[in-house]
C-alpha atoms as a printed R data frame, in Angstrom:
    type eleno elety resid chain resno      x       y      z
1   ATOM     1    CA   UNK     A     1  0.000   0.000  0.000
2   ATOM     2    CA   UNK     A     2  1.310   3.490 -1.273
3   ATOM     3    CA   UNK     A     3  0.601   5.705  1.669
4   ATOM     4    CA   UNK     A     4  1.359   9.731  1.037
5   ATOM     5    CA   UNK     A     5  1.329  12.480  3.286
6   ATOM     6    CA   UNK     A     6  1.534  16.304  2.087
7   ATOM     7    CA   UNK     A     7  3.359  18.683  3.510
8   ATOM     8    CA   UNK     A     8  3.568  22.920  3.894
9   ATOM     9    CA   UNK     A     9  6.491  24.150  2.191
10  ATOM    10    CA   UNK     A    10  9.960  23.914  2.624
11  ATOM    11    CA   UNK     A    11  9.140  20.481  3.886
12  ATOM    12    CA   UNK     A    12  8.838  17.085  1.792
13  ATOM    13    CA   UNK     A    13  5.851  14.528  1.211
14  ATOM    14    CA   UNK     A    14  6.475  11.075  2.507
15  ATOM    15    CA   UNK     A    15  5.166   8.116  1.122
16  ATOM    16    CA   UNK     A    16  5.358   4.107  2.936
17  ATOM    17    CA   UNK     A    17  7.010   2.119  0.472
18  ATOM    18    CA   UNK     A    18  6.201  -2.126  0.504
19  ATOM    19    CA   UNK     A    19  9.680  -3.700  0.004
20  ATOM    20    CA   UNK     A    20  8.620  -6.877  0.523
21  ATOM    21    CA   UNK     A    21  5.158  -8.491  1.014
22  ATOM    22    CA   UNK     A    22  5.163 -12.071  1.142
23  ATOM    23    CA   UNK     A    23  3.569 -15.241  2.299
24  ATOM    24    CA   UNK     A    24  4.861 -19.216  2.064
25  ATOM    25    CA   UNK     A    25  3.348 -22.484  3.809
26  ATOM    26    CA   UNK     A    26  5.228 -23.952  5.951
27  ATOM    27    CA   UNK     A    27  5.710 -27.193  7.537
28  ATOM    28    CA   UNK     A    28  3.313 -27.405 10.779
29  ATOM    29    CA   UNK     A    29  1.308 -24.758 13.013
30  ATOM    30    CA   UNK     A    30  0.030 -25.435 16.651
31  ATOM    31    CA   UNK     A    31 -3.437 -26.534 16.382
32  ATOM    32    CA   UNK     A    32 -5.849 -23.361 15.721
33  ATOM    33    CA   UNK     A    33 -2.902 -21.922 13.480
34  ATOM    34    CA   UNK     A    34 -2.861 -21.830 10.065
35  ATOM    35    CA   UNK     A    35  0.675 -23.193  8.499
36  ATOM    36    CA   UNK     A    36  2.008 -19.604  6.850
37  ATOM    37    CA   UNK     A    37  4.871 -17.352  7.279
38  ATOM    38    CA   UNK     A    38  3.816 -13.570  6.195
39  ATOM    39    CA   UNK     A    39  6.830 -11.480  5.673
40  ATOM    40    CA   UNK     A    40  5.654  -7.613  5.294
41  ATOM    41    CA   UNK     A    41  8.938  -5.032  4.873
42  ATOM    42    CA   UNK     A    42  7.924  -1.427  4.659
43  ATOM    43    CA   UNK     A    43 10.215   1.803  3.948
44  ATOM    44    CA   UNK     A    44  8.816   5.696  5.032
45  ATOM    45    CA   UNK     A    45 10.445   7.799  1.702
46  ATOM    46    CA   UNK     A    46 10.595  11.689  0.807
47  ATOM    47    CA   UNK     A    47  9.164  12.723 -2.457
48  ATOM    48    CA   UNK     A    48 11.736  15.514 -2.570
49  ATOM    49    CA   UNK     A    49 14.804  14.258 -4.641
50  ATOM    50    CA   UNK     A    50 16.719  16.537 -2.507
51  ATOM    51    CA   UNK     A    51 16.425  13.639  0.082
52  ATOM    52    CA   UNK     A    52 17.492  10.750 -1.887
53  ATOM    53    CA   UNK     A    53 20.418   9.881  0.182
54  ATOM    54    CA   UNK     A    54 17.475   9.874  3.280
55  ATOM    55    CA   UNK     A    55 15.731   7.216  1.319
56  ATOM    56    CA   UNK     A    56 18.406   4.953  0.838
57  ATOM    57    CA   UNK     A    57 19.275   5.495  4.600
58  ATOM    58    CA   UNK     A    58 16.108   4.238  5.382
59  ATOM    59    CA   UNK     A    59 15.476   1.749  2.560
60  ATOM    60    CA   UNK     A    60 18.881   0.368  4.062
61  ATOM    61    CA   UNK     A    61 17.843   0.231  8.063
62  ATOM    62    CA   UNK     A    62 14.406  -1.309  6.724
63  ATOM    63    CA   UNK     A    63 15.953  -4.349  5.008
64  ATOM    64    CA   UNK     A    64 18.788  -4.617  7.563
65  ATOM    65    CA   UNK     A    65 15.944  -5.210 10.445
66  ATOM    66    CA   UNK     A    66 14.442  -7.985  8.397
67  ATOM    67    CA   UNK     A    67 17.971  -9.540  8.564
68  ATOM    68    CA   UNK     A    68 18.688  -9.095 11.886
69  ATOM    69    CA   UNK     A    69 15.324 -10.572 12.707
70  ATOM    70    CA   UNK     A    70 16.446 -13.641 10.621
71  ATOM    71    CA   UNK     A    71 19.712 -13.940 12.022
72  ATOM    72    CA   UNK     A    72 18.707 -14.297 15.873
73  ATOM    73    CA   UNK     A    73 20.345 -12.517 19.058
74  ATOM    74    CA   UNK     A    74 23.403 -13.166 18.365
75  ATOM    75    CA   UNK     A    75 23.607 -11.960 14.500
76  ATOM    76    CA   UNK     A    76 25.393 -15.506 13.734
77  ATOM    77    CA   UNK     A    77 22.004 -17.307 12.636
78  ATOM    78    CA   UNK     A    78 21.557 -18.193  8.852
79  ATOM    79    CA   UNK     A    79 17.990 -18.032  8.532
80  ATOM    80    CA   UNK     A    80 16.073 -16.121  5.834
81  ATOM    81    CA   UNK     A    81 12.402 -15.785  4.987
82  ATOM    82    CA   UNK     A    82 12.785 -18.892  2.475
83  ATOM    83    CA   UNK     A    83 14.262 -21.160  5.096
84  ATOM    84    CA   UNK     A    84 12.324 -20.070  7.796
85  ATOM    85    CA   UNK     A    85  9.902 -22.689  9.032
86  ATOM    86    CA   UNK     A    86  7.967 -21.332 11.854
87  ATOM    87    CA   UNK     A    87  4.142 -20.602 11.406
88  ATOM    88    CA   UNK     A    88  3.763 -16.578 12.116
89  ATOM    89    CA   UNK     A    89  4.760 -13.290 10.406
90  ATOM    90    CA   UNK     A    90  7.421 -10.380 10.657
91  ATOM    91    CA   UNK     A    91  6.291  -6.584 10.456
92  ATOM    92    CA   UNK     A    92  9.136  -4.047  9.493
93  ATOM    93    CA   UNK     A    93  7.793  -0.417  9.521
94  ATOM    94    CA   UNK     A    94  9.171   2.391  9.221
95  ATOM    95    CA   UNK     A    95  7.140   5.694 10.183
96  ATOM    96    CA   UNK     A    96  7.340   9.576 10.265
97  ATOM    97    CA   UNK     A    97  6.819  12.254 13.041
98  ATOM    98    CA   UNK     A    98  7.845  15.084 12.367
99  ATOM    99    CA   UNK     A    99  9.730  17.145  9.402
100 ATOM   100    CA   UNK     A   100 11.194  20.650  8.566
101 ATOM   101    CA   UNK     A   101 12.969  22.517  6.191
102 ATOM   102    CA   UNK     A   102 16.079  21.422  8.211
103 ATOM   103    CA   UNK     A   103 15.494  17.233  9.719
104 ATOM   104    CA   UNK     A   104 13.188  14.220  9.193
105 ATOM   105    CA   UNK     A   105 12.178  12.427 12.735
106 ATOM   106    CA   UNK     A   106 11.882   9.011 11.860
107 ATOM   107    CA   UNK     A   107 11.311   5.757 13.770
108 ATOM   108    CA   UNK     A   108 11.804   2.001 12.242
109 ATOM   109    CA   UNK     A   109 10.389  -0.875 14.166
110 ATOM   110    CA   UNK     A   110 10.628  -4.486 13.862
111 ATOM   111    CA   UNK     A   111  7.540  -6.698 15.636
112 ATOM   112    CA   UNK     A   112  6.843 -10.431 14.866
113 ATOM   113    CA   UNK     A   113  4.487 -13.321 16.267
114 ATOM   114    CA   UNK     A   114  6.020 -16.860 15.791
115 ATOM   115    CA   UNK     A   115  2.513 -18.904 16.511
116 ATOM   116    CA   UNK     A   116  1.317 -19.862 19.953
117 ATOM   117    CA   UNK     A   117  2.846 -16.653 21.994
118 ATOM   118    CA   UNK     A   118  1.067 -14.973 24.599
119 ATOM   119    CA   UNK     A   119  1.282 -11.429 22.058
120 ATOM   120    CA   UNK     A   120  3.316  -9.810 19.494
121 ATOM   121    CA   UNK     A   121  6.812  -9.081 20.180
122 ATOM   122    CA   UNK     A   122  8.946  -6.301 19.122
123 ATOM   123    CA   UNK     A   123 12.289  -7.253 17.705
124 ATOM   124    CA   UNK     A   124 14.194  -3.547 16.914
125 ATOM   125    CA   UNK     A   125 12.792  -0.024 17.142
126 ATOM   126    CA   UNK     A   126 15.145   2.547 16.267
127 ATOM   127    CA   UNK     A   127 14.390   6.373 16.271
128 ATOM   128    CA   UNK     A   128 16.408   8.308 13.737
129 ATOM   129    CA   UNK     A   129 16.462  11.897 13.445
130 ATOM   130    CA   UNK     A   130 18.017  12.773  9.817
131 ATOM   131    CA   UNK     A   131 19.683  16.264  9.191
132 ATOM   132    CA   UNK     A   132 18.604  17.088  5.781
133 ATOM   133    CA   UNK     A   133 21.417  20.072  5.994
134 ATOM   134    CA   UNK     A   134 24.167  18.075  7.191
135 ATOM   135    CA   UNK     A   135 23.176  14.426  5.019
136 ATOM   136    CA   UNK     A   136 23.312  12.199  8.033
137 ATOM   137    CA   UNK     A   137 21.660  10.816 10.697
138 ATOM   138    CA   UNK     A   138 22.049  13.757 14.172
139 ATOM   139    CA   UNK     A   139 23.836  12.892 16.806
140 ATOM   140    CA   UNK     A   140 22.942  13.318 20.470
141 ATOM   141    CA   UNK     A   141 25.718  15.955 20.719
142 ATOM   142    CA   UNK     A   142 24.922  17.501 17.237
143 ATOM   143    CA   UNK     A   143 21.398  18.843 19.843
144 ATOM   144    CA   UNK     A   144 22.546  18.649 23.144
145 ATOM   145    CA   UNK     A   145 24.976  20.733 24.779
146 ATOM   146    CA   UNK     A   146 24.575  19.130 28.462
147 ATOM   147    CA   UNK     A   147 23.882  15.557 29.082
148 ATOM   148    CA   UNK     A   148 20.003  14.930 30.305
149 ATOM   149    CA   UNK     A   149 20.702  15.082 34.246
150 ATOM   150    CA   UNK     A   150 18.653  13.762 37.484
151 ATOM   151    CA   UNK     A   151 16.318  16.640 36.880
152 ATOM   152    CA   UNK     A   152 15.665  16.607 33.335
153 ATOM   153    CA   UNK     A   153 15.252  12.609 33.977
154 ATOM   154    CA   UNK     A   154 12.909  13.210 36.861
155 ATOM   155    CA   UNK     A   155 11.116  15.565 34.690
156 ATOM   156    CA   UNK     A   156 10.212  12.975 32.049
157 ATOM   157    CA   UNK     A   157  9.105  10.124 34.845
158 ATOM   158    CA   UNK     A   158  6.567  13.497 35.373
159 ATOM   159    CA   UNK     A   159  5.492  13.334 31.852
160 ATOM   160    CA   UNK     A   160  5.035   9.751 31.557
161 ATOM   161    CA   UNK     A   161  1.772   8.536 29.906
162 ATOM   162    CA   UNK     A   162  2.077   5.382 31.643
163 ATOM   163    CA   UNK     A   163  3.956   5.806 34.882
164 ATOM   164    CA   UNK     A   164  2.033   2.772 36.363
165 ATOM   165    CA   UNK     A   165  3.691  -0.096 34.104
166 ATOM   166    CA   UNK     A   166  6.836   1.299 35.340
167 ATOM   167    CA   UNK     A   167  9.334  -0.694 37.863
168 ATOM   168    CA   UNK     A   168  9.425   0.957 41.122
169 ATOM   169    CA   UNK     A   169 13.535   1.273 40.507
170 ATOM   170    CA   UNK     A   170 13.238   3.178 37.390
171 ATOM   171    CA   UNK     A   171 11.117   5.305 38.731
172 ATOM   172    CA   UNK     A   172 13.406   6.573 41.579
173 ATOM   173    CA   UNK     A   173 15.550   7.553 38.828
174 ATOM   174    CA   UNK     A   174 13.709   9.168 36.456
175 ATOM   175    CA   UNK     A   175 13.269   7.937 32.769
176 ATOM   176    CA   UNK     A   176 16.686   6.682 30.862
177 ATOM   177    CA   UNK     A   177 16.605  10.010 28.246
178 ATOM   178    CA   UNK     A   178 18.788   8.000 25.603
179 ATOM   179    CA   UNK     A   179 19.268   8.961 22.210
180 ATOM   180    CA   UNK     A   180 18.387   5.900 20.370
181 ATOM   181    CA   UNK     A   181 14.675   6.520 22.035
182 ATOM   182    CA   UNK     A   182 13.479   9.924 21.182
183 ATOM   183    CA   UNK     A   183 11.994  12.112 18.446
184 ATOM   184    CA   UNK     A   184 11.907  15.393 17.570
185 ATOM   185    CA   UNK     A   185  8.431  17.780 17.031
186 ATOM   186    CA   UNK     A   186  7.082  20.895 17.193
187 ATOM   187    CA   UNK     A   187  6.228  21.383 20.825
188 ATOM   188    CA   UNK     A   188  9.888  19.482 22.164
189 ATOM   189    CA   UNK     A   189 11.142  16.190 22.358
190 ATOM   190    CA   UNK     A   190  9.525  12.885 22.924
191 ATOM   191    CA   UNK     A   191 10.906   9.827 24.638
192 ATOM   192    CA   UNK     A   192  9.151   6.613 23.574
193 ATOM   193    CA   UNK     A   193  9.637   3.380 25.392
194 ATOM   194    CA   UNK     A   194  8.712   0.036 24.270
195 ATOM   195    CA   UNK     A   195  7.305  -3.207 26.419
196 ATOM   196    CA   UNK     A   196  9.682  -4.568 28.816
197 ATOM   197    CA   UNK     A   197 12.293  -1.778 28.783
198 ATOM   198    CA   UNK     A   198 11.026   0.096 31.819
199 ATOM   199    CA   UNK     A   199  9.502  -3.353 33.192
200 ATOM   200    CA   UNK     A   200  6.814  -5.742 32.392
201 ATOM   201    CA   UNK     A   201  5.064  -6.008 29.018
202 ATOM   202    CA   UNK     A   202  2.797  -3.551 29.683
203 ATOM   203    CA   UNK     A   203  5.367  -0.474 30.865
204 ATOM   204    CA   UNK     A   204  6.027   1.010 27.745
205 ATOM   205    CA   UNK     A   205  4.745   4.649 26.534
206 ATOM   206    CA   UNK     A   206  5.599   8.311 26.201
207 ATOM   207    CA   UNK     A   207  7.475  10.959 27.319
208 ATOM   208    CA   UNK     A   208  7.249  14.512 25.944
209 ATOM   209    CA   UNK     A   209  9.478  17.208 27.433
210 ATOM   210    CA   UNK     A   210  8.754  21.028 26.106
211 ATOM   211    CA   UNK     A   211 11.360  23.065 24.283
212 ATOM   212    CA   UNK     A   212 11.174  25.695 27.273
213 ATOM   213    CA   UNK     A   213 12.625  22.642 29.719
214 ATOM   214    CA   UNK     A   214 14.706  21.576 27.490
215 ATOM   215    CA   UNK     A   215 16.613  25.281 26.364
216 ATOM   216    CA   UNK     A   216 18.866  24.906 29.338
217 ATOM   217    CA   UNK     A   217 20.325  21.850 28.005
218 ATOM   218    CA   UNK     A   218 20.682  22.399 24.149
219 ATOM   219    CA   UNK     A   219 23.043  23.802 22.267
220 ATOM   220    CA   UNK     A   220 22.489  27.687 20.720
221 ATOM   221    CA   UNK     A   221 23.725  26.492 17.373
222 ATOM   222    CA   UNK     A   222 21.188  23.786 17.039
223 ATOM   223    CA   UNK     A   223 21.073  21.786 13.626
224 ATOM   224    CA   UNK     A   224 17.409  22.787 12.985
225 ATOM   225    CA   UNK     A   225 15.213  25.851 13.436
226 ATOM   226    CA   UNK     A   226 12.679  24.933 15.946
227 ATOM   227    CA   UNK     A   227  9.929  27.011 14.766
228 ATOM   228    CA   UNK     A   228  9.969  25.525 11.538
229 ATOM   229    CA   UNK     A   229  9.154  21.729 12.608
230 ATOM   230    CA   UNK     A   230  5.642  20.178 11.611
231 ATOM   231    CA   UNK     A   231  3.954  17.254 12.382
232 ATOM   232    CA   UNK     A   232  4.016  14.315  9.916
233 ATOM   233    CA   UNK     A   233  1.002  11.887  9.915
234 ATOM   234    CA   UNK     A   234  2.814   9.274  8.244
235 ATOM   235    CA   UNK     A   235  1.820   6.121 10.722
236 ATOM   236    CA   UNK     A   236  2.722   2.390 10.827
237 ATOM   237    CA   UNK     A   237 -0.903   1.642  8.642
């Protein structure tokens, strides 16, 4: 499915591009299961050809999570979608949050369901913030001048859509404010946690901290105009 999303200008169009889209029998199923593997690979692209080296990036980190999934924990498996013989499916999206004149705020995700699990799993989810300036993916000190301290942590436990599903340890702490985990949009930056990284299945969620909170840690020669960031409705489906 072709999915595009407009922009205002000075900022691109994105469209979901199907990689791969696939579906093979395979050998047995637990009972209740039908005996398929679905394979679904999906890459978020810029209509501007300004941003062609953005689409390979991202064309690239699509297909690579597909092979990761494949080759197991440990990177050393030999598996691929034709000699793969578990009934289930793999779901590789990519999505887009946010865009300007100046960076793309991207996030790529990997979930699967092998047959007979309790729920879906996730397998990768990477956030990727793309400086359309500089032709690379930012850095966290290409933004921040000062690393996220106790406060700015505590701050974000504050935020937290879902401060129940978190483990009473993390919580003392504040939120982990990583790189790999956050986005970048119009009204600050977001934090996004997945299940099982701040506790039990259920303690993932969101974390949005303003641009106002966040000034004291930033640097003034930021890679990106903040006023100039829009939202992107470009989801997983």
């Amino acid at each position: 499915m072709l999915v595009l999303v407009a922009m205002t200008t000075g900022t691109p169009a994105f469209e979901s591009r199907t990689l791969s889209d696939r579906t093979k029998a395979v050998s047995s199923a637990p009972a209740g299961y039908r005996a398929t593997w679905k394979e679904q690979v999906r890459a978020a692209i810029s209509q501007d050809a300004a941003d062609a080296d953005f689409d390979r990036m991202m064309v690239a980190h699509a297909e690579q999570l597909a092979h990761d999934y494949y080759g197991g924990e440990d990177g050393t498996g030999k598996d691929t979608f034709e000699t793969h013989d578990t009934a289930g499916s793999l779901d590789v999206y990519e999505t887009v949050s946010a865009a300007s004149p100046d960076i793309i705020s991207a996030h790529a995700g990997a979930g699967y369901y092998e047959a007979g699990m309790a729920h879906p799993n996730n397998d990768a989810s990477d956030f990727l913030i793309w400086s359309r300036r500089k032709h690379r993916l930012l850095v966290q000190n290409d933004v921040f001048a000062r690393e996220p301290d106790a406060a700015l942590r505590r701050k974000a436990f504050a935020a937290f859509d879902n401060k129940e599903g978190v483990d009473p340890n993390t919580a003392k702490n504040g939120l982990p404010l990583t790189w790999d985990h956050v986005g970048i949009g119009p009204d600050g930056m977001t934090w996004t946690f997945g299940p099982y990284e701040l506790g039990g299945y259920l303690s993932g969620g969101n974390a949005m901290i303003g641009w106002a909170d966040l000034k004291p840690y930033l640097r003034r020669d930021l890679p990106f105009v903040i006023a100039t960031i829009r939202a992107v409705a470009l989801p997983r489906k």
